[in-house]
C-alpha positions in Angstrom: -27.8 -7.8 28.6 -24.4 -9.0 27.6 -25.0 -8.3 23.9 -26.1 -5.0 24.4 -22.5 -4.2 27.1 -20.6 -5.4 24.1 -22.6 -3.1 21.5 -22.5 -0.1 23.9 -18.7 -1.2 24.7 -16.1 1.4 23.2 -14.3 -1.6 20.2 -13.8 -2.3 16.9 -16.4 -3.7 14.9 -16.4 -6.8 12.3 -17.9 -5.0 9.5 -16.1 -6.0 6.5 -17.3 -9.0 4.8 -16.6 -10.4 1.3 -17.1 -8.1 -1.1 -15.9 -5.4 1.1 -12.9 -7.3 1.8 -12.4 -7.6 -2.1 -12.9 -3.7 -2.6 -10.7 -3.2 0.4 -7.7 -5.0 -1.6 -8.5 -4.2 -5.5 -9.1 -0.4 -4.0 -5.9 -0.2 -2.5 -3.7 -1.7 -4.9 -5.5 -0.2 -7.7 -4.4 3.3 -6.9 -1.7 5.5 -9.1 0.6 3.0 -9.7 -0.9 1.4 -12.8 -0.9 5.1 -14.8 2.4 6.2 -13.4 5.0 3.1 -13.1 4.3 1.9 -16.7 7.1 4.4 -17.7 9.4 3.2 -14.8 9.1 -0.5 -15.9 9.5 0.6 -19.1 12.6 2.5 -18.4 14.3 0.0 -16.3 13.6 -3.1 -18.2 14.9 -1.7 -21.6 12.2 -2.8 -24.2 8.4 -3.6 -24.5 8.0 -7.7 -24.1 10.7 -7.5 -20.9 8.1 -4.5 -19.3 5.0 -6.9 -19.8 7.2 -10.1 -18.6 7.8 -7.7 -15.2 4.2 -6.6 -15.2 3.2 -10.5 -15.3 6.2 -11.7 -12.8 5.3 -8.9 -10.4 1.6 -10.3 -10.4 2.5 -13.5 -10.2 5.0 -12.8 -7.2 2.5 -10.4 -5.4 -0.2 -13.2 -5.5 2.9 -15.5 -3.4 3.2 -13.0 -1.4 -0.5 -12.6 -0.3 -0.7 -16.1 -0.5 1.6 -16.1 2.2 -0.3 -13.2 4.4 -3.4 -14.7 4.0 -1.4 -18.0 6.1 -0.1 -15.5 8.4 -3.6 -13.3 8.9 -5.4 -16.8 9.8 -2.7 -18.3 12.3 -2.3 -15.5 14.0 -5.8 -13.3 14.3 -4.6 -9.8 15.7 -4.7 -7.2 13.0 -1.7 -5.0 12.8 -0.4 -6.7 9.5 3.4 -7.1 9.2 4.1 -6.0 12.8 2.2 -8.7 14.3 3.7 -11.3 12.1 7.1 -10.3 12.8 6.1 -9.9 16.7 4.7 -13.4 16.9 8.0 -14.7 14.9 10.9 -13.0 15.2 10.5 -10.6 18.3 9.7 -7.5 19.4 12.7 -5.7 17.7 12.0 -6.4 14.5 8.4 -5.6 14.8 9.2 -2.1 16.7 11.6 -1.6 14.0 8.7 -2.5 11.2 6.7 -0.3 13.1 9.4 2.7 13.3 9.4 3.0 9.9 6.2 2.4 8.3 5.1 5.4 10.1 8.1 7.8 9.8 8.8 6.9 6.2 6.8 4.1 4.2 3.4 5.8 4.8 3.6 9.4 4.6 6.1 8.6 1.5 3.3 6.1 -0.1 0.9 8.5 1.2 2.4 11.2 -0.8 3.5 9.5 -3.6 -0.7 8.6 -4.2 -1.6 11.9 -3.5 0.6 14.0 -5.9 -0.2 11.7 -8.6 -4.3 12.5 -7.7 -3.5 16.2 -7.7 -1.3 16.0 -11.2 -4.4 14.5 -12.4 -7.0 17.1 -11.3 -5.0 19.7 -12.0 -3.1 19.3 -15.5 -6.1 19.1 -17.9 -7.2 23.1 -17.1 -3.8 23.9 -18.0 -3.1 21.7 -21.5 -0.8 21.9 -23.2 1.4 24.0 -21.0 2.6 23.0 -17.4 0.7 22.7 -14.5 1.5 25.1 -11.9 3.5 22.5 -9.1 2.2 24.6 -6.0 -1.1 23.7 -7.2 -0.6 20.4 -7.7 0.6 20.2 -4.3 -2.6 22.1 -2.7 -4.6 20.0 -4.4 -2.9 16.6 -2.9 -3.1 17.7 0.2 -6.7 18.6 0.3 -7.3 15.3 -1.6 -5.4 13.5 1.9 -7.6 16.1 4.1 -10.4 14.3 2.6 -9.1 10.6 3.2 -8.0 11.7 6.6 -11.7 13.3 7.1 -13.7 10.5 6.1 -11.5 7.8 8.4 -11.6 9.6 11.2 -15.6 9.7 10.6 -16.9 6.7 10.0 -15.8 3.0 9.6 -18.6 1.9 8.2 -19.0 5.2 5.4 -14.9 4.7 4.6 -15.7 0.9 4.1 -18.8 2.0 1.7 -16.8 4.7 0.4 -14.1 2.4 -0.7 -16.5 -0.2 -2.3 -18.0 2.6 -4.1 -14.5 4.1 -5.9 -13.4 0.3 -6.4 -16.5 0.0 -9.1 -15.0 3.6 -10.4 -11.5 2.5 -11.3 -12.3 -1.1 -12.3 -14.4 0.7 -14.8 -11.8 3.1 -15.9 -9.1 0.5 -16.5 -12.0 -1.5 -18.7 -12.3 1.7 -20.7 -8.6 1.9 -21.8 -8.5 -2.0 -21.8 -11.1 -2.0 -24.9 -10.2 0.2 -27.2 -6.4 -1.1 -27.0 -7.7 -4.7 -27.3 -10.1 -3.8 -30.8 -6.7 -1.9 -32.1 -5.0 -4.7 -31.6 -7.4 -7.2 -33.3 -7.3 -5.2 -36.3 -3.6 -5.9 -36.6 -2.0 -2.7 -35.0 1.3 -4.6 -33.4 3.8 -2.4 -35.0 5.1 -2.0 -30.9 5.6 -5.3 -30.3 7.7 -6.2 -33.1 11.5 -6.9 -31.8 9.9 -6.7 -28.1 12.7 -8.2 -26.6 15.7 -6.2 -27.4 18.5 -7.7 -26.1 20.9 -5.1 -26.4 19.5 -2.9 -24.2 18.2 -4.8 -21.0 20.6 -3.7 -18.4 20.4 -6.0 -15.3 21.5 -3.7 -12.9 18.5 -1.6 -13.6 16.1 -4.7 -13.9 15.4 -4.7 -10.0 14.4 -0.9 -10.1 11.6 -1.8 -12.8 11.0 -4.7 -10.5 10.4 -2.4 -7.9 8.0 0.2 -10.4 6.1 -3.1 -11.0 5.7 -4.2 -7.1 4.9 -0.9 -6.2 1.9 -0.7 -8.6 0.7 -3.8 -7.2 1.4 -2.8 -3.4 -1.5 -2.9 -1.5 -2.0 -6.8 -1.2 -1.4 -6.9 2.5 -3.6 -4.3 3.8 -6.4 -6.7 4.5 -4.1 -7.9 7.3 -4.2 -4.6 8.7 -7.9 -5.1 9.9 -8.0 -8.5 10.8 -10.0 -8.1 13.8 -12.6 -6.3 11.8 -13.3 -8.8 9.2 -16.4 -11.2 9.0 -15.3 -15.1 9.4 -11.7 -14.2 8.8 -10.7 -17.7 7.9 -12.3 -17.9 4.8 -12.5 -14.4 3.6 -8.9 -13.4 4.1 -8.0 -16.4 1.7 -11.2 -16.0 -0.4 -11.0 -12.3 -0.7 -7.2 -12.4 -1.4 -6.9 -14.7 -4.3 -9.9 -13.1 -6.0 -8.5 -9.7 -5.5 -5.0 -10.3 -6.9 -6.3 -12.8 -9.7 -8.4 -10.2 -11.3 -5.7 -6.9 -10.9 -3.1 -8.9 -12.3 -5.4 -10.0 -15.1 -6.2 -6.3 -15.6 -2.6 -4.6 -15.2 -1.2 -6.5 -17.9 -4.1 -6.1 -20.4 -3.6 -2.3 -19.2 -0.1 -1.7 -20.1 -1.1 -3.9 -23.6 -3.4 -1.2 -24.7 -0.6 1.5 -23.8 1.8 -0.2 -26.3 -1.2 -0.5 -28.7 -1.4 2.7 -29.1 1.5 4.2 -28.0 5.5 3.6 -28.8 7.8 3.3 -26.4 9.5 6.6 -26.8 6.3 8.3 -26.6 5.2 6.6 -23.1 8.7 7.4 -21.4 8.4 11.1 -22.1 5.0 10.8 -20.6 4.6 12.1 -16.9 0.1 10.9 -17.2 0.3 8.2 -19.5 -3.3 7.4 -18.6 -4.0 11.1 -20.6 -1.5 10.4 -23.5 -3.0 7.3 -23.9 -6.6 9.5 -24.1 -6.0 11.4 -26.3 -4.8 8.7 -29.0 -7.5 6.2 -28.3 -10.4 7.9 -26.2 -10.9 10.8 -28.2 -14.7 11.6 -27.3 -13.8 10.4 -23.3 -10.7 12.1 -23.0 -11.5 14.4 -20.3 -13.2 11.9 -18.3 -10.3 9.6 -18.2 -8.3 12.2 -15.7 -11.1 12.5 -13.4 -11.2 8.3 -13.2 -7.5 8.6 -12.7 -8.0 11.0 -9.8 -11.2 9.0 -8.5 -8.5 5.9 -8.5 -6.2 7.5 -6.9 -8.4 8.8 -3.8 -9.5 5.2 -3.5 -5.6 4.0 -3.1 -5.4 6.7 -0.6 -8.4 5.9 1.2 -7.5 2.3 1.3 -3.7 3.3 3.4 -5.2 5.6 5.9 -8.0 2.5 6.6 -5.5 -0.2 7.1 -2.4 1.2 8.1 -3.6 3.0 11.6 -4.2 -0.7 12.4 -0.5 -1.2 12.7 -0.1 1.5 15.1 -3.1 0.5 17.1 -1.9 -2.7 17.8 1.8 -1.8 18.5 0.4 1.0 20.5 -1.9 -2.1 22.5 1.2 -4.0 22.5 3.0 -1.2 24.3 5.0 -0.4 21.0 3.7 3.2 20.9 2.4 6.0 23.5 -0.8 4.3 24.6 -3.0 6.9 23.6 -2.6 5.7 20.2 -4.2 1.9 20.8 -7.4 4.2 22.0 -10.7 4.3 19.8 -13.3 7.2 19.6 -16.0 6.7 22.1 -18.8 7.5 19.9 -17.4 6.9 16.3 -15.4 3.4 17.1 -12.3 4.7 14.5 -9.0 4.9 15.6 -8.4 8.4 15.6 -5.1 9.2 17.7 -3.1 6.3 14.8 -5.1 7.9 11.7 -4.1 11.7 13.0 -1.1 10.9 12.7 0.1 10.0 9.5 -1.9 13.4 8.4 1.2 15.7 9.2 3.5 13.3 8.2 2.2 13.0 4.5 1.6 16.6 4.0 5.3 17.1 5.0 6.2 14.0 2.1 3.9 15.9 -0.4 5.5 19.3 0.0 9.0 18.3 0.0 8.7 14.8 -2.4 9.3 14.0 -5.7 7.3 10.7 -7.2 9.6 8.4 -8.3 12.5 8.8 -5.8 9.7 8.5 -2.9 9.1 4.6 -5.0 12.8 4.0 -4.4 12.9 5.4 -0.8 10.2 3.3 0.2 10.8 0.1 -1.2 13.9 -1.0 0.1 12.5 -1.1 4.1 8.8 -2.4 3.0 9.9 -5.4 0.9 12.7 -5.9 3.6 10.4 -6.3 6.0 7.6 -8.2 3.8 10.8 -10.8 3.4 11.4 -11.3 6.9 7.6 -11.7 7.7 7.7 -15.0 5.2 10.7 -15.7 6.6 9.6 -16.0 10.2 6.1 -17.5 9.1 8.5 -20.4 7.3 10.3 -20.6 10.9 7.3 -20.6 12.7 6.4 -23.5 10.7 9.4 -25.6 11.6 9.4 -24.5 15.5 5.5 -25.0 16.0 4.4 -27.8 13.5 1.3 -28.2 15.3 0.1 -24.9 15.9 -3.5 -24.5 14.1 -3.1 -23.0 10.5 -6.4 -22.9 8.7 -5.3 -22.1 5.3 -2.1 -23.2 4.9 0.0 -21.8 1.5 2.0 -24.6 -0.5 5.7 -24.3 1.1 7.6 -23.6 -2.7 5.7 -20.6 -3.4 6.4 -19.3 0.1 10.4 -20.4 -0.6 10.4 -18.6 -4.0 8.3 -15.4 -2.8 10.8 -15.1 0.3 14.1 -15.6 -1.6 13.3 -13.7 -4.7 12.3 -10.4 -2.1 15.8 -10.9 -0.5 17.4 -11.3 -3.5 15.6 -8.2 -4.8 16.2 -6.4 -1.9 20.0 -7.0 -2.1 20.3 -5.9 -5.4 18.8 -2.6 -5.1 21.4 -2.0 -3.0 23.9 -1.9 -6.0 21.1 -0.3 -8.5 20.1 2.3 -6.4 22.4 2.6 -3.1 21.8 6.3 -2.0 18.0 5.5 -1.8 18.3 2.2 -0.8 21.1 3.4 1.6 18.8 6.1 3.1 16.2 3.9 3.4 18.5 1.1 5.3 19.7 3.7 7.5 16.7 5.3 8.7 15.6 2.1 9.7 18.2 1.2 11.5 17.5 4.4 13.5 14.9 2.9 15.4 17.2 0.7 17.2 18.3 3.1 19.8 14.8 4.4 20.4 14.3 0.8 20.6 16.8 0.3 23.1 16.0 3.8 25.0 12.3 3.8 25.3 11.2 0.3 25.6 13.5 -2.0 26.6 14.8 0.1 28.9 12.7 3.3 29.4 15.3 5.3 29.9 13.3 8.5 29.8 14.2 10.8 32.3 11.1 11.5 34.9 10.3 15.2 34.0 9.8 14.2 30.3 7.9 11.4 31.3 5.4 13.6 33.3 5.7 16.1 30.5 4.4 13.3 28.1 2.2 11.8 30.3 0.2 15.4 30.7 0.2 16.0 27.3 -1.6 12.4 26.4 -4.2 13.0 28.8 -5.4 16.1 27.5 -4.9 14.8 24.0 -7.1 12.1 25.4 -9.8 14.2 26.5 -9.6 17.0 23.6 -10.1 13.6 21.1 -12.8 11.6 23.3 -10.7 8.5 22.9 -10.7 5.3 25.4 -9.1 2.4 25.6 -10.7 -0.8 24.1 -13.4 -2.3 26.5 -13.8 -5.7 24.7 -10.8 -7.7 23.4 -11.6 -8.8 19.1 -8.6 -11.1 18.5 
């Protein structure tokens, strides 16, 4: 009788086991990045063998990083991802503020960022070798998010297969440009390499920006941590699925961006916009026009990946009290957390209409690997205030000491690379503090609004069919 409340009971499921788990990460972080930062690596680093040493680093330091998260997603069980980590370790300010910005900026910027790059890709091969019509492109990423949004707001259980499905896709596609670029290579084409690290022209105030290109490429690590509560036996497939995941798309990126310089020079890949489709038309003659639609297939799955995990984070600052409460509530019938997915939809078509690709990398950076610092940093403080509180996977402490000063260290020195984006980004952040301040430490709203917004959330609430959670998953 109990078991079938608890079925009938309006909650999020544990659905996502291992594999899923694995798609869910390779999925995500496999997205746009990998055919689109290659030229902003490239660009900021200054020569070829420095832009595969970032490629590797970046791996390396995204594999600390979710080394770290996969600590942080077993001590504490809630999902909500970074927000819950800096709740549970540095306070509620830092979370709100975590929480202020993923939502206003991060997301609708990564959001959009993933999106124009899937609609560039649709679009620009029925209109080679002239220019592709940008209106167009922009229609087509937001019907491409329309999708996403469509699909998430459906089904948990058809986004989960959904995502699993285009994880196979792209995997395959970044085999199909590894190969040819590995045979050129065995035959002796190296011409690129030669005098790979040019001295002259590495400029190391622009090395954190292609640090940033390479990070970006490989975000997506953490998103697992956004479902938490929905994942099968979290203690050993958080771990399991993390180390797998970012073993095998750091393995891959570099071999990636090895085939580019194969085939392509330098010169040629900065001028660029789809390197994937330059890189097609040298080595894939006979598959050329299927490499866009892989691209685009890669891209969705990125996309689909966000508007999964990311809702999460509003859910559970929403249940925390965060966020409006109506956006902690779940549909009764398809147990998906509309109100937090709806969202973002506006947000990112606003990003897609008004953005441009690689300052929306820069804008976005600064506050997400801020943030991403301070979470290591309070789960090293946590540590040392609660020695004995239960940890059942427990990351070495020097890779959690490197991966949180070297983001700090990173983070600081954007500052002096790029400081308007960096600036605008530390600003807007900081703009959550008096909301902060107003709304829920001290709710400060006068009454009329209050009843204004409290009328509006019920009939969003009965115009959506959401409730509250009836059974409590962490």
């Amino acid at each position: 009788m109990k078991e079938m409340k608890e079925e009938e009971a309006v909650h999020l499921r544990r659905t996502i086991g291992l594999l899923p788990a694995v798609s869910f990460i390779i999925g995500t972080v496999v997205g746009s990045g990998i055919f689109i930062a290659p030229k902003g690596v490239l660009m900021n680093s200054g020569s070829v063998g420095l832009s595969l040493l970032v490629w590797a680093l970046c791996g390396i330091l995204s594999l600390f990083g979710a080394l770290c998260y996969a600590e942080l997603g077993t001590t504490f069980t809630k999902s909500g991802g970074h927000y819950t980590y800096l709740l549970e370790t540095l306070g509620p300010l830092p979370a709100f503020l975590r929480l202020w910005v993923e939502f206003l900026f991060i997301r609708p910027s990564v959001a959009s960022y993933v999106s124009l790059a899937f609609g560039r890709y649709v679009v620009e091969p029925f209109f080679v070798p002239c220019a592709a019509p940008t209106v167009l492109i922009k229609l087509v990423s937001i019907l491409g998010v329309t999708f996403v949004v469509a699909i998430n707001c459906w089904s948990v259980t058809t986004a989960s297969r959904t995502q699993v499905t285009l994880t196979f896709i792209k995997v395959f596609a970044l085999i199909l440009i590894i190969i040819p670029g590995v045979i050129a290579l065995a035959k002796g084409r190296t011409e690129n390499f030669q005098n790979g690290f040019e001295v002259e022209s590495i400029t190391l105030d622009r090395l954190p920006l292609a640090f940033y290109s390479g990070l970006y490429a490989y975000g997506g690590w953490f998103y697992l941590n956004f479902v938490t509560e929905e994942v099968v036996n979290p203690n050993r497939n958080i771990p399991l699925a993390i180390i797998c995941s970012m073993v095998t798309v750091t393995v891959l990126y570099v071999f990636v961006n090895v085939a580019y310089y194969t085939m392509m020079t330098p010169a040629e890949l900065l001028v660029s916009d789809t390197v994937a489709m330059t890189f097609a038309d040298r080595a894939l003659q006979g598959l050329a026009s299927v490499i866009p639609v892989l691209v685009a297939i890669s891209c969705l799955g990125a996309l689909n990946g966000g508007f999964f995990g990311s809702p999460r984070m509003l859910f559970v600052g929403a249940r925390e009290g965060h966020w409006p409460a109506l956006f902690s509530m779940i549909h009764i019938r398809r147990h998906t957390p509309l109100p937090a997915v709806l969202l973002l939809y506006p947000l990112a078509v606003v990003m897609i209409a008004t953005g441009e690709i690689f300052q929306l990398i820069n804008f976005a950076s600064f506050p997400r690997w801020f943030f991403i610092a301070l979470a290591t940093l309070g789960m090293l403080i946590h540590r040392y205030r609660f020695p004995l509180h239960p940890r059942p996977f427990k990351v070495p402490l020097a890779i959690a000491v490197i991966f949180t000063v070297v983001c700090f260290f990173i983070v600081g020195l954007s500052l002096y690379s790029d400081p308007w984006n960096t600036g605008c980004g530390c600003v807007l952040t900081l703009t959550g503090v008096p909301v902060y301040y107003l709304t829920i430490y001290r709710y400060c709203l006068p009454s009329r609004w209050r009843r204004i917004f409290n009328g509006c959330s019920e009939q969003l609430q009965i115009l959506l069919e959401v409730a509250q959670q009836e059974v409590r998953t962490y």
